[in-house]
N, C-alpha and C positions, 0 to 999 in steps of 0.2 A: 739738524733734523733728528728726530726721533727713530728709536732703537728698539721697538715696543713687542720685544720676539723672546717666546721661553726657547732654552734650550730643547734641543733636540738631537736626534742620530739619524732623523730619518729613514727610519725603520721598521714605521708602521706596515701591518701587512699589507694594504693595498698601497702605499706611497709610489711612485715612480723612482726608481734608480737612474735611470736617466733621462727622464723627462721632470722639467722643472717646476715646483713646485713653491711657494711660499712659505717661509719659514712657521709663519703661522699667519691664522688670522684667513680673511676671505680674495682671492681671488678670481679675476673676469678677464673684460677685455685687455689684449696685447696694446699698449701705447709707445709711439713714439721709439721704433727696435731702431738702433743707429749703431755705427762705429766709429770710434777716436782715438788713433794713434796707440795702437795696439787692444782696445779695448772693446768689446763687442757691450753693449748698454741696452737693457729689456728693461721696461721699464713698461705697468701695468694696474688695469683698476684693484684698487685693493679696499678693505676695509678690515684695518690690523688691529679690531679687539673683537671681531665677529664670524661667527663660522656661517653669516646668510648675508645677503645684499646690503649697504648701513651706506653712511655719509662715504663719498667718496675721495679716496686718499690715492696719489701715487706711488705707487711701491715700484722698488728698483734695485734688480739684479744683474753682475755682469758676468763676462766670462773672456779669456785670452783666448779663445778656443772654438766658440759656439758649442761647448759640449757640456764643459765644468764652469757650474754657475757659483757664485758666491751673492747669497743675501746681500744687501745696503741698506744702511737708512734711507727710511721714507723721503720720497724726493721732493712729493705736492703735496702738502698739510692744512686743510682745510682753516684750521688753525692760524695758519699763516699767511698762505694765498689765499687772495678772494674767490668766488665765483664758483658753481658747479663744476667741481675739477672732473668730468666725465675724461671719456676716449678723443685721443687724438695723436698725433703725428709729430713729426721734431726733425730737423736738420742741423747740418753744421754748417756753421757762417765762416765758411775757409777764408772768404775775401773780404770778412768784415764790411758786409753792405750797409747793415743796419747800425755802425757805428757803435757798435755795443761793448766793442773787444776793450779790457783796460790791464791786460798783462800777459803773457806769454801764452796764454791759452785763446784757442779761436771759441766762439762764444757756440754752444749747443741751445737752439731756439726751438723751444717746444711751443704747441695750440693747442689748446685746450676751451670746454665752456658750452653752454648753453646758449642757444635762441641769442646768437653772438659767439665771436672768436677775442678770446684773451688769449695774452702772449706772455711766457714767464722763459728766463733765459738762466745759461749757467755760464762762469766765467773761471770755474776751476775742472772742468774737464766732464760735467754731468752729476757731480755729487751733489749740490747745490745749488738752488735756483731763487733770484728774484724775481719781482713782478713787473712788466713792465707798465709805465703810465697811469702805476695805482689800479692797474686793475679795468682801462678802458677797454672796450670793447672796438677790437680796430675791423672787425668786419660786423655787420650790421644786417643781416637776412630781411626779405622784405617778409618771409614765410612767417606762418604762428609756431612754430617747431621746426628748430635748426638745430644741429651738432655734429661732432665728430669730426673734426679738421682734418686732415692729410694734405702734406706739403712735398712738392716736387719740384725740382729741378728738370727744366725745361732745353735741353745746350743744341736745340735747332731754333728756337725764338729766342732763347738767350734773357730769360728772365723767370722766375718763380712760376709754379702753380699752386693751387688750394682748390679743392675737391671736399665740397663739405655737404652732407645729407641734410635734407629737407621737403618738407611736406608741401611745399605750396602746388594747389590743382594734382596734388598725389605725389608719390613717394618720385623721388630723384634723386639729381647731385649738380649741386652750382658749381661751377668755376669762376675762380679770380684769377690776378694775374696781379704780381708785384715785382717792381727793380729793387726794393730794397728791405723784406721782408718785414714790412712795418704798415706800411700804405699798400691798400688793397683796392683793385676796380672788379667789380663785375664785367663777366666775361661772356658767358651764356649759362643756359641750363641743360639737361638732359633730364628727361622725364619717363621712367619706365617702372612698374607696377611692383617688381622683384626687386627693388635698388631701394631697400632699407635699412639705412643704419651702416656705422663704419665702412665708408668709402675706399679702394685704395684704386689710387692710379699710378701704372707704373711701365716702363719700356721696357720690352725686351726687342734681343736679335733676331731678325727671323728672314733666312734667306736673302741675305745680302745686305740687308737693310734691315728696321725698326718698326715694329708697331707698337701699338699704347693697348695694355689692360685695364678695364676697368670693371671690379666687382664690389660686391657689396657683404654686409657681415654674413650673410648666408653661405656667403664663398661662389654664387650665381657671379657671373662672369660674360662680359664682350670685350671684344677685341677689334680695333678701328685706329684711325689716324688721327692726331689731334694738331691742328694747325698754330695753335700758342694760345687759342683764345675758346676753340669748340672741338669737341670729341667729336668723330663721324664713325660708327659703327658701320663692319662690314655685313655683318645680319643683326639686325632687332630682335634676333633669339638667342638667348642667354643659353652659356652650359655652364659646369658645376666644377671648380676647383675640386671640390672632395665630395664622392660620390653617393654620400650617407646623407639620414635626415638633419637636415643642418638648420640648428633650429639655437638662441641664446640658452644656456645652460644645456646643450647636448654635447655630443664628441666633437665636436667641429663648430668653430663660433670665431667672429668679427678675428681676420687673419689680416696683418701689417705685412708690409716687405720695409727688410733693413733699410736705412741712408747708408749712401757715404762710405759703401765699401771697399777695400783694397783692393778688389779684382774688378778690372772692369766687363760691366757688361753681366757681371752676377748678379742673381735675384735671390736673396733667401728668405723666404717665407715662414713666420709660429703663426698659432689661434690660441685657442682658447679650448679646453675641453673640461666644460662643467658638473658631470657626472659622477665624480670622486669629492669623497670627504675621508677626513681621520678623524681623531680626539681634538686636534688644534687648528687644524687648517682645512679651506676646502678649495679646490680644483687648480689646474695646473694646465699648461702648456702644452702642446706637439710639438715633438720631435721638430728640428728645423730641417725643412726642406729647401733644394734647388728648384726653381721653377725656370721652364723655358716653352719658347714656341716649337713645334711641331706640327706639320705640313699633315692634313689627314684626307680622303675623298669628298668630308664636306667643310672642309676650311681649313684655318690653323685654331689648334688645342693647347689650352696648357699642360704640360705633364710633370710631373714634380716625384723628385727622389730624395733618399735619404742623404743629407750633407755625407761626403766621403769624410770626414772627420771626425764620422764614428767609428771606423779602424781602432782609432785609440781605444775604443774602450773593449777592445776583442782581445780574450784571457786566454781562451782554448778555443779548437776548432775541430769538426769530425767532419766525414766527407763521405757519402755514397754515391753509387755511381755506376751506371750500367744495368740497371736491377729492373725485370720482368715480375710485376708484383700483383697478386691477386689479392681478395680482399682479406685472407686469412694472414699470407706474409708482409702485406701494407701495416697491416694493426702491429704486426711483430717489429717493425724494424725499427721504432723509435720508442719502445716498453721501457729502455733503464733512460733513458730523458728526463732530468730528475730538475733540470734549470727553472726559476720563475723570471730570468733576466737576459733574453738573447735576441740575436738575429738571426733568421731563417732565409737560405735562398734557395730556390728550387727553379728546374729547370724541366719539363714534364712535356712527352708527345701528345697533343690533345689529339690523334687521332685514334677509332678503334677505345675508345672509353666513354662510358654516358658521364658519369661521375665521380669526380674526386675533391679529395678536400685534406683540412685539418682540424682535429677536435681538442678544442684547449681543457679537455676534461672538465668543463663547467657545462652551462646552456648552449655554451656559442660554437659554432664553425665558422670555419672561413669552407666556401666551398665555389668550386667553377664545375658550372652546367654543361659539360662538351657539347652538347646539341642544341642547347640555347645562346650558345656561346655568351655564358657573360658568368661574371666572379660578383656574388650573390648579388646580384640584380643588375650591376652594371655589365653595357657590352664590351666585351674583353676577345674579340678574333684573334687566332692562333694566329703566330707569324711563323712563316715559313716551316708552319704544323706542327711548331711549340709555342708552348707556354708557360711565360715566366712569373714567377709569385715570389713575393718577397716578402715575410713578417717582421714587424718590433713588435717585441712578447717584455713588457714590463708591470707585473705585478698587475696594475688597477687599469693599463693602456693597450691595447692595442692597436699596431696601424699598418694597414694590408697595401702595399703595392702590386700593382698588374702590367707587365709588359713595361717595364724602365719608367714605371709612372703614368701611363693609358689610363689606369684606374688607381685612385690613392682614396681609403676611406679611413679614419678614427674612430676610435669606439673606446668606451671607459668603460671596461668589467674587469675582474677578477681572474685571473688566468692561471690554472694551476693543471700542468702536467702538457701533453702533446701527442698526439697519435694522427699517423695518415690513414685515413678510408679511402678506400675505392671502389666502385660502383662497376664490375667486367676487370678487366684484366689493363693494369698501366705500365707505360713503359715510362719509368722514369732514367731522366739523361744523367742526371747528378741532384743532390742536395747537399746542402754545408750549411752544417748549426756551428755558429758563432756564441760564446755564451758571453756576456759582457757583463763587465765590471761596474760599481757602481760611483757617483759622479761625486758623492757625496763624505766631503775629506774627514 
């Protein structure tokens, strides 16, 4: 495969430091995130001689870590593989169902394609991929427009899924069902108006037992049981992964969850955040999240945090704590803050205050309304009459937690310098700026 990357340091001024980025060349949706015997494998739409949307190539990056990424040669090369190598999903074939394995590596089976599902595998750990069948087409959509595969593992029916968007009678997601990822059956559909584009289905724990998510590239989201063959949503009304205008080419776009990870029962979710360009490359990755269920008054929520595995990249640390801050000593306490590369945790009494926030001395705040109870526009209720906020402050990235993940949004701007406002008199419990290292050797 092809190496089609000028050098770089990664050091443009908006680039991310530790959010991932393409060595060069165009970046989109997240395909195919897996891991294999110590290796975390991202792998994504690219088009590696153009800073805007072009023929679509797979690009693929990995990391021991989920943290520190290393470039790879291009994995799906239009060149090479047939067919619209669009977005799609990839597992590992531990058990060798499909017969594919021919040497000490278990075979990594990705899908991929248009208006049909092609299947291209690798037999040396994800570097390299052939085609399978020449390139047939092993799922067949009855729709005019199909794409976007995502493959799951099933271990209460005890056989494959595939979850793939299509237009037929409006936006949805078919399901199949296979014993040996090669041969595929129609299973049902699910038809809902919000469900366009980049499928993902995936289990979490929740209270004792398991339910299934299922959202779509907007990050719109239900939650229901799927009996091996049909999704059953517990409400027909979708809520939002990430709580921003999520739209293809905004902060938040078409988000995978890993395969095949070493812990069981973990979810770690990237996207897409299109908003950023340099001189060589344009847009980049979110931070990777933990996602899990969460018990709320009107159902179970997803709430998503930052991987603990960003630890590693914490150089220095400051800590305040205790402090009765009006709006003249709030501007003051964070004046020599001079990082464009950290994490921010605050801990803050929302009562007895209209307003507070943070100004990344550009256009943007991050701000919670105490009376509207919500952290810019999402609702955000104090627990137990605090409120927890949590920033990644990277250069061209931002991404605001609320409440251990309540509220998680992204946003791609330019972030330079950091100041607290407050709107009356706050009592803050503690804050700790992290300043973090960058990922990039």
């Amino acid at each position: 495969m092809s190496f089609p990357y000028p050098a770089t340091d990664y050091q443009e001024d908006n680039r991310g430091q530790f959010h991932f980025s393409s060595r060069g060349g165009w970046m989109n949706d997240v395909n195919a995130p897996l891991y294999y015997r110590g290796v975390y494998h991202l792998y994504y739409q690219h088009a590696p001689n153009s800073l805007v949307w072009d023929t679509m190539h797979w690009g693929h990056a990995t990391s021991t870590d989920l943290v520190h990424w290393q470039q790879k040669p291009i994995a799906l090369d239009p060149g090479v593989h047939p067919g619209d190598l669009w977005s799609g999903g990839g597992v590992v074939d531990t058990g060798n169902v499909a017969g594919l394995k021919s040497g000490d590596d278990d075979p990594i089976v990705v899908f991929s394609g248009t208006n049909g599902v092609q299947i291209f595998y690798s037999l040396d750990g994800g570097n390299t991929f052939k085609t399978f069948a020449d390139g047939k087409k092993v799922v067949k959509p009855n729709a005019r427009t199909s794409r976007d595969p995502k493959v799951f593992w099933d271990p209460v029916a005890m056989h494959w899924g595939m979850v793939v968007w299509s237009d037929e009678g409006g936006n949805g997601a078919d399901f199949y069902t296979s014993e040996n990822l090669l041969d595929w059956t129609f299973g049902s559909r699910y038809q809902a108006d919000w469900l366009f584009e980049c499928p993902d289905m995936v289990r979490m724990p929740f209270e004792g037992g398991y339910k299934w998510v299922l959202s779509a590239g907007s990050g719109e989201y239900v939650v229901g049981d799927f009996d091996g063959t049909t999704f059953h949503p517990l409400s027909r009304t979708q809520q939002k992964l990430n709580q921003t205008d999520t739209h293809a080419g905004g902060g938040y776009y078409a988000a995978l969850t890993f395969a095949n990870l070493p812990v069981k029962d973990r979810v770690v979710s990237m996207a897409w955040q299109g908003e950023n360009q340099g001189t060589i490359w344009t847009g980049n990755a979110t931070f990777p999240v933990d996602q899990r269920l969460k018990r709320t008054p009107d159902g179970p929520r997803v709430v998503s945090t930052p991987i603990p595995e960003i630890a590693t990249l914490r150089t220095s640390t400051r800590t305040w704590q205790d402090r009765t801050l009006d709006s003249a000593s709030a501007k003051q306490l964070l004046e020599d803050v001079k990082a464009d590369t950290y994490e921010l945790e605050a801990t803050i009494d929302g009562q007895n205050v209209q307003r507070f926030g943070f100004r990344l001395k550009t256009d943007r705040q991050v701000v919670y309304d105490a009376e509207a109870q919500a952290l810019d526009g999402a609702a955000l209720k104090p627990q137990q009459g605090k409120v927890r906020l949590r920033l990644l402050v990277d250069r061209g990235q931002l991404e605001v937690f609320g409440n251990d993940g309540e509220v998680y949004q992204s946003y791609n701007l330019h972030c330079d310098g950091l100041e607290l406002f407050v709107d009356g008199t706050l009592k803050l419990e503690s804050l700790t700026l992290h300043e973090l290292s960058s990922i990039w050797g």
